[in-house]
LOTOR-754686 format. One record per residue (C-alpha): residue number from 1; x negated, y negated, z. Coordinates in steps of 0.25 Angstrom, whole numbers, plus 5000, padded with zeros to 4 digits. Example, Ala and Ser with C-alpha at 12.3 -4.5 7.8 and 13.67 -1.06 7.14 Angstrom:
<sites>
+-----+------+------+------+
|  nr |   xx |   yy |   zz |
+-----+------+------+------+
|   1 | 4951 | 5018 | 5031 |
|   2 | 4945 | 5004 | 5029 |
+-----+------+------+------+
</sites>
This chain:
<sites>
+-----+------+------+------+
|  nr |   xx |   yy |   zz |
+-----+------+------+------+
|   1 | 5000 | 5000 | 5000 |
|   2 | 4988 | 4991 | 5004 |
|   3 | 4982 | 4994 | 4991 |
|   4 | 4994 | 4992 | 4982 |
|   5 | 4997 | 4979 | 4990 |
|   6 | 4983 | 4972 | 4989 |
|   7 | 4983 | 4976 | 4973 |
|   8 | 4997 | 4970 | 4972 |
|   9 | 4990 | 4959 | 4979 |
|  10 | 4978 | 4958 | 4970 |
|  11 | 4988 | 4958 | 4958 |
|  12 | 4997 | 4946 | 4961 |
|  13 | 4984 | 4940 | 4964 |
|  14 | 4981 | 4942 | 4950 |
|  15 | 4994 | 4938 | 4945 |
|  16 | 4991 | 4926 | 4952 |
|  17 | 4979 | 4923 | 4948 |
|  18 | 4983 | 4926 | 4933 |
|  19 | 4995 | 4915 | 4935 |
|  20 | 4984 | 4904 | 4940 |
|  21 | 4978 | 4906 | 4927 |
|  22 | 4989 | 4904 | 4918 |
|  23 | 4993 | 4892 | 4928 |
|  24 | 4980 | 4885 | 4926 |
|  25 | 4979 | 4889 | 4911 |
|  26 | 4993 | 4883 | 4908 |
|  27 | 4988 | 4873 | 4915 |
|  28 | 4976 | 4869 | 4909 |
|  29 | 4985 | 4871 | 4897 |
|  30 | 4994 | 4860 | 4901 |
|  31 | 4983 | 4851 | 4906 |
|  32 | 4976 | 4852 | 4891 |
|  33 | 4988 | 4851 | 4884 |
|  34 | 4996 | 4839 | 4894 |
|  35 | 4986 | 4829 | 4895 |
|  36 | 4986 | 4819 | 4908 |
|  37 | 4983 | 4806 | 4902 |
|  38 | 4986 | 4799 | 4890 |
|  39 | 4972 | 4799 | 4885 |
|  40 | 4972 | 4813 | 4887 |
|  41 | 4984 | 4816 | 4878 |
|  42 | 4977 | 4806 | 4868 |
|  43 | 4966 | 4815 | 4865 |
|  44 | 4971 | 4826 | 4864 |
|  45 | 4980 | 4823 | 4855 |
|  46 | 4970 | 4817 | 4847 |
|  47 | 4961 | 4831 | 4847 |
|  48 | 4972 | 4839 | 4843 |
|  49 | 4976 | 4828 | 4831 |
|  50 | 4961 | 4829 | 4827 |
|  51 | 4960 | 4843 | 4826 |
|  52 | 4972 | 4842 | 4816 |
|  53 | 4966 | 4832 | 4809 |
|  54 | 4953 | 4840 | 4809 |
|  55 | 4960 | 4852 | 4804 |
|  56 | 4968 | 4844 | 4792 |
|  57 | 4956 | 4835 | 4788 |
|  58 | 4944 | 4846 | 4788 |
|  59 | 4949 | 4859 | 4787 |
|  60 | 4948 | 4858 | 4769 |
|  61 | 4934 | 4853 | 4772 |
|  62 | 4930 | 4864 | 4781 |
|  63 | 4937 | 4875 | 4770 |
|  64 | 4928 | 4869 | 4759 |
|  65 | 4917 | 4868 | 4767 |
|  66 | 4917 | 4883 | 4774 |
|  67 | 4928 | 4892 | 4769 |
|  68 | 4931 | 4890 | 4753 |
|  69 | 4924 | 4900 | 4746 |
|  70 | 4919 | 4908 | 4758 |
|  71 | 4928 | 4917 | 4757 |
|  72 | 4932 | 4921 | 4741 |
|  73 | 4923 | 4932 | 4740 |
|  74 | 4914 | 4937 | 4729 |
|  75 | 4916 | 4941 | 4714 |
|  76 | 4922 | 4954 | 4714 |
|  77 | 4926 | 4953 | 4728 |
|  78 | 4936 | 4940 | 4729 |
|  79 | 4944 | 4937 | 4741 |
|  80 | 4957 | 4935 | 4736 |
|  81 | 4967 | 4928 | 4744 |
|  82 | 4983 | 4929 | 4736 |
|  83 | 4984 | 4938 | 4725 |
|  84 | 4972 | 4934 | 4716 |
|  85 | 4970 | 4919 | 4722 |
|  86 | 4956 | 4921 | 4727 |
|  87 | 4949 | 4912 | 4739 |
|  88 | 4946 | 4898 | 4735 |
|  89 | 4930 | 4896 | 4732 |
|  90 | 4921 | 4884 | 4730 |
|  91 | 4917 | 4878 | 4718 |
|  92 | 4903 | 4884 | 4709 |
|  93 | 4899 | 4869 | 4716 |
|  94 | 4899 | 4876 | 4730 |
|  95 | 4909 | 4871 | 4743 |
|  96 | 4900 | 4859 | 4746 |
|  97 | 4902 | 4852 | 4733 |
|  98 | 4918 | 4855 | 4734 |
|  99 | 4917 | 4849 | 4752 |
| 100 | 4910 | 4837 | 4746 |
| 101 | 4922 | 4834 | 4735 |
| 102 | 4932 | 4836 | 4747 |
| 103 | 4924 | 4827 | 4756 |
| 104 | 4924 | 4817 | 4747 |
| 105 | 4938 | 4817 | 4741 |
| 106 | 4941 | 4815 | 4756 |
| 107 | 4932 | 4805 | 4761 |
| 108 | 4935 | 4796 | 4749 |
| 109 | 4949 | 4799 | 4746 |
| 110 | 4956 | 4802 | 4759 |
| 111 | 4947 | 4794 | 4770 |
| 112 | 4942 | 4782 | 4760 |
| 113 | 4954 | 4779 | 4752 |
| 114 | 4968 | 4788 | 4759 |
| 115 | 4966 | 4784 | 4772 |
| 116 | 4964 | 4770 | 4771 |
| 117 | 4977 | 4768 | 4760 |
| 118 | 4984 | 4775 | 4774 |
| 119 | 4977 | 4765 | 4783 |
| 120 | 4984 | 4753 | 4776 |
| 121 | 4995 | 4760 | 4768 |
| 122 | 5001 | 4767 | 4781 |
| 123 | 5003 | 4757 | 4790 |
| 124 | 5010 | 4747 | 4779 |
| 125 | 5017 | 4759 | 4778 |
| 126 | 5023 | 4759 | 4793 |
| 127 | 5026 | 4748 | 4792 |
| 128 | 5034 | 4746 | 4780 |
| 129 | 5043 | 4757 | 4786 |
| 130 | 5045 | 4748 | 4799 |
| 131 | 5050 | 4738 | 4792 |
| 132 | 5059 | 4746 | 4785 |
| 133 | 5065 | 4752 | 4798 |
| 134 | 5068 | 4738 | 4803 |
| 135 | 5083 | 4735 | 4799 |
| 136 | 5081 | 4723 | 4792 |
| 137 | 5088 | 4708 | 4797 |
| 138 | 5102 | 4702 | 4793 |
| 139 | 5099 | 4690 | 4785 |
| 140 | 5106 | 4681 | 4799 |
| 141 | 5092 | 4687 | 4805 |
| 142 | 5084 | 4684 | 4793 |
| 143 | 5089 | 4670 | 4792 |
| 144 | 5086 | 4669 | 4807 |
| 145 | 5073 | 4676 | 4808 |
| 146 | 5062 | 4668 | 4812 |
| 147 | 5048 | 4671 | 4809 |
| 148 | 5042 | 4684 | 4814 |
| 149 | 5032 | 4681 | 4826 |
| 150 | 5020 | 4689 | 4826 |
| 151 | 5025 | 4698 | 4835 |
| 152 | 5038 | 4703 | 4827 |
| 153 | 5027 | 4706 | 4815 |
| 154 | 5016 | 4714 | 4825 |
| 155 | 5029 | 4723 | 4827 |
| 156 | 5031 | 4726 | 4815 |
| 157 | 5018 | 4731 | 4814 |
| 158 | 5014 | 4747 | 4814 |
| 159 | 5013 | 4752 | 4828 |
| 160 | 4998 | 4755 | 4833 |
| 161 | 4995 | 4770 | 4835 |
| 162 | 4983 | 4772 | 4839 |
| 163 | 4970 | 4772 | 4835 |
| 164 | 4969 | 4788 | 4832 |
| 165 | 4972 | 4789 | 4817 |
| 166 | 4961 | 4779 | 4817 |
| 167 | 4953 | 4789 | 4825 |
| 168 | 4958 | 4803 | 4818 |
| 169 | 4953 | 4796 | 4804 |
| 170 | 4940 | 4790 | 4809 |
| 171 | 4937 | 4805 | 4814 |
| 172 | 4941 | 4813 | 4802 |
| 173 | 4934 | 4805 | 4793 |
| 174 | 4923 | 4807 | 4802 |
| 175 | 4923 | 4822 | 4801 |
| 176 | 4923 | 4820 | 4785 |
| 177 | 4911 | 4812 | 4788 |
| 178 | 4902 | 4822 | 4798 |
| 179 | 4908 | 4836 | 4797 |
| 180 | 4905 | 4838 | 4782 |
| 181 | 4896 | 4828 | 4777 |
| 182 | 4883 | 4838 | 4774 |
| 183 | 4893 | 4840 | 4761 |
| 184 | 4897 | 4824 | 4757 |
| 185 | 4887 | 4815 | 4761 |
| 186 | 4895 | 4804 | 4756 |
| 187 | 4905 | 4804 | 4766 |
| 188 | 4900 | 4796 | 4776 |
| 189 | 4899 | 4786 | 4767 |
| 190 | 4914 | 4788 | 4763 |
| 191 | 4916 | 4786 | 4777 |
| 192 | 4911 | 4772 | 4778 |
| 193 | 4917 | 4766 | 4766 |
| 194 | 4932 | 4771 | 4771 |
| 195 | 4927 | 4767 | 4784 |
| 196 | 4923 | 4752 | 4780 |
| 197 | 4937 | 4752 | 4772 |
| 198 | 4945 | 4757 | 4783 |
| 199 | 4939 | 4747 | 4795 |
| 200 | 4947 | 4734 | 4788 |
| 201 | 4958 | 4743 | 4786 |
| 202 | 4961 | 4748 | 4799 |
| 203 | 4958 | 4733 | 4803 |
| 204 | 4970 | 4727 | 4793 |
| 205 | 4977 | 4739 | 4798 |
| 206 | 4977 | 4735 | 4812 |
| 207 | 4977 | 4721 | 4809 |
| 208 | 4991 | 4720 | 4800 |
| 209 | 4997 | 4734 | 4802 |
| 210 | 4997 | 4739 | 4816 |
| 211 | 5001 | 4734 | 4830 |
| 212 | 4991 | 4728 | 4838 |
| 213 | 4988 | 4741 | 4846 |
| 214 | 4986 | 4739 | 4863 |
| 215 | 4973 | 4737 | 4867 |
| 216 | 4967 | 4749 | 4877 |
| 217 | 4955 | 4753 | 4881 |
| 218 | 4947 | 4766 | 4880 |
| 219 | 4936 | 4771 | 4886 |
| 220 | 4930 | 4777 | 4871 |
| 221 | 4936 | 4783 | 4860 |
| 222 | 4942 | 4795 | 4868 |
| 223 | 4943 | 4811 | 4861 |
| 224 | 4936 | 4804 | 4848 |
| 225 | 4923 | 4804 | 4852 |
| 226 | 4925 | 4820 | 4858 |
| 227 | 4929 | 4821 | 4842 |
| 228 | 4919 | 4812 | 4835 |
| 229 | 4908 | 4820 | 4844 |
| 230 | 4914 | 4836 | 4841 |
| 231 | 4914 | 4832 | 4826 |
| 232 | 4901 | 4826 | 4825 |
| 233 | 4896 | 4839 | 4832 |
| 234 | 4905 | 4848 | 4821 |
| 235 | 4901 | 4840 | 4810 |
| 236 | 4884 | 4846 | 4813 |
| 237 | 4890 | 4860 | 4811 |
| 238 | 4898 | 4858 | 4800 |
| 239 | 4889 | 4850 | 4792 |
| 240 | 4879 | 4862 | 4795 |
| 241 | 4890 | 4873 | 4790 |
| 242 | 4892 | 4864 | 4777 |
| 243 | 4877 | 4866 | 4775 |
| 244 | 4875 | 4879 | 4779 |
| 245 | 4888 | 4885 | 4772 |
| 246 | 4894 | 4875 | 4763 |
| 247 | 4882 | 4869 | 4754 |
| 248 | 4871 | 4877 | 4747 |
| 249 | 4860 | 4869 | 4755 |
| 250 | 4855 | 4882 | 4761 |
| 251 | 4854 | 4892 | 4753 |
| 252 | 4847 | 4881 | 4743 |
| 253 | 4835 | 4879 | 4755 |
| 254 | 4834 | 4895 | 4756 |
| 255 | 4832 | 4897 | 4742 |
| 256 | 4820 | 4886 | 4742 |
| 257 | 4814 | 4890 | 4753 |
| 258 | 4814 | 4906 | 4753 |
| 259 | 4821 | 4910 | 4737 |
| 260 | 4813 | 4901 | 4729 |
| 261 | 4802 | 4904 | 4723 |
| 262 | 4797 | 4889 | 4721 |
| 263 | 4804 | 4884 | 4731 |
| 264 | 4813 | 4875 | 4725 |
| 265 | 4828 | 4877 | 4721 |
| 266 | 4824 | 4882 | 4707 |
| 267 | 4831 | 4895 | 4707 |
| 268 | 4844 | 4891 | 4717 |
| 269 | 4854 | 4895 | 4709 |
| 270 | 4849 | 4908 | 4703 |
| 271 | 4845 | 4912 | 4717 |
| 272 | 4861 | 4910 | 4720 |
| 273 | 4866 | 4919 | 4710 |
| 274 | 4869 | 4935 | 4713 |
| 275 | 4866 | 4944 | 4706 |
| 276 | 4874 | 4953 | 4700 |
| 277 | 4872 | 4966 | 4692 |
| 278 | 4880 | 4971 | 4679 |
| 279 | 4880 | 4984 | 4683 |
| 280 | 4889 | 4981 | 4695 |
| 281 | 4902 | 4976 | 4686 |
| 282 | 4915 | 4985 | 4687 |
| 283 | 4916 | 4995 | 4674 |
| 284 | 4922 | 4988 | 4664 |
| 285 | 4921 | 4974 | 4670 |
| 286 | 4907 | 4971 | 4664 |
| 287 | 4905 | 4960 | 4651 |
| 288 | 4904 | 4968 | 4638 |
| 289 | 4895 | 4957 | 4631 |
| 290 | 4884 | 4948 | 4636 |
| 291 | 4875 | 4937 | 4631 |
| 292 | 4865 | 4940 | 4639 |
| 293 | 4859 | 4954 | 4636 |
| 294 | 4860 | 4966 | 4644 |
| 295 | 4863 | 4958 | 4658 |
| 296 | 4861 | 4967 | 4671 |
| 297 | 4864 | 4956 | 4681 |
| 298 | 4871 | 4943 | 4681 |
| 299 | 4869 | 4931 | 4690 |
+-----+------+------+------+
</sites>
């Protein structure tokens, strides 16, 4: 009896004890997920916009860059995906030429010329709307109206939201910047030039547009530092990848140094080719005719 009480005992202990820890797991769930202060909330709710905004910005540049053409086999052995659609593969140019063309269609098409007709272009555009929602005066209180005072056209104004879309775009842009610029060298300078442009078009922006927004202080830039520092520190990996994977920058440097006879690059591209022996084709695959004589491998 002593020995089935004290192991009851020890079980409900255990029970217990299990309880405790999905009581403080809930709760550490509730205290990551309920945030105590306003600033709190702020920031998370920026991380978790970014992330998005990460995944929907970078994710075709990470496919270019690391998956396309990983993954569609060899000839005789295809990966094949819907019927006879095979897997998608790079161009004869190699992936690095096709990352540089996307780069630059985005830095100069998206960030240098579509953002900034949305910097200007959108806000008119909120504001046209407003002043369509507003019923519009019987001509007794047209003839009576007096001027507007400065205040009545402030109103009328778009309200001020926040400085984070000015922050999510400064970010992104420099995440095209850093994470991939081992492929387009150029885009930094794409960056300065939409930059230069976009510094007097948030200033007419905030000017003629927007509310004055409410002064407060702040201590720094808060969870954009944290975000600024982690993509600084990605960015060294993944330029390292691009070279390492993406570009042909190493196996150019092998052949050199340990393939060529006179150490040059004299030789690369033959040095690539495989090898392949005529012998080796399925019966009755194999060309009747050839120019070139009695061919035992081809290249």
């Amino acid at each position: 009896m002593e020995q089935a009480g004290s192991r009851e005992t020890e079980q409900n202990n255990g029970d217990t004890h299990d309880i405790s820890k999905q009581t403080q797991r809930t709760r550490d769930s509730l205290y990551w997920e309920i945030p105590k202060t306003e600033s709190n909330f702020e920031e998370r709710l920026i991380l978790k916009a970014f992330l998005l905004k990460f995944m929907n910005a970078y994710a075709p540049i990470f496919y270019v860059a690391f998956f396309k053409g990983r993954f569609a086999g060899r000839p005789g052995s295809y990966v094949y995906v819907i019927n006879d659609y095979r897997m998608e593969e790079c161009a004869p140019g190699g992936c690095l030429i096709e990352l540089c063309i996307q780069l630059s269609i985005i830095m100069l098409g998206k960030q240098l010329i579509q953002n900034n007709i949305f910097e200007i272009g959108i806000p008119k555009l909120k504001k046209l709307i407003r002043a369509l929602k507003e019923k519009e005066p019987s001509q007794k209180e047209k003839d009576e109206e007096r001027r507007p005072q400065q205040w009545n056209l402030d109103y009328a104004l778009v309200p001020f939201e926040g400085l984070t879309p000015e922050y999510m775009e400064m970010i992104i842009q420099f995440g095209f910047v850093s994470l991939f610029v081992a492929s387009f060298p150029l885009a930094p300078l794409f960056a300065l030039l939409n930059n230069v442009i976009e510094i007097r078009l948030d200033a007419r922006k905030f000017v003629t547009e927007l509310r004055r927004p409410v002064a407060a202080r702040a201590k720094d830039i808060g969870i954009w530092y944290n975000i600024l520092s982690g993509m600084g520190k990605l960015s060294v990996i993944i330029n390292a990848f691009v070279i390492s994977f993406t570009s042909d920058l190493i196996p150019r440097l092998v052949y050199q140094y340990m393939y060529s006879p006179t150490g040059t690059m004299n030789g690369f591209i033959d040095h690539t080719l495989s090898f392949f022996n005529v012998s080796n084709f399925k019966p009755g695959t194999a060309p009747h005719n050839s120019d070139y004589g009695d061919v035992t491998v081809c290249r």
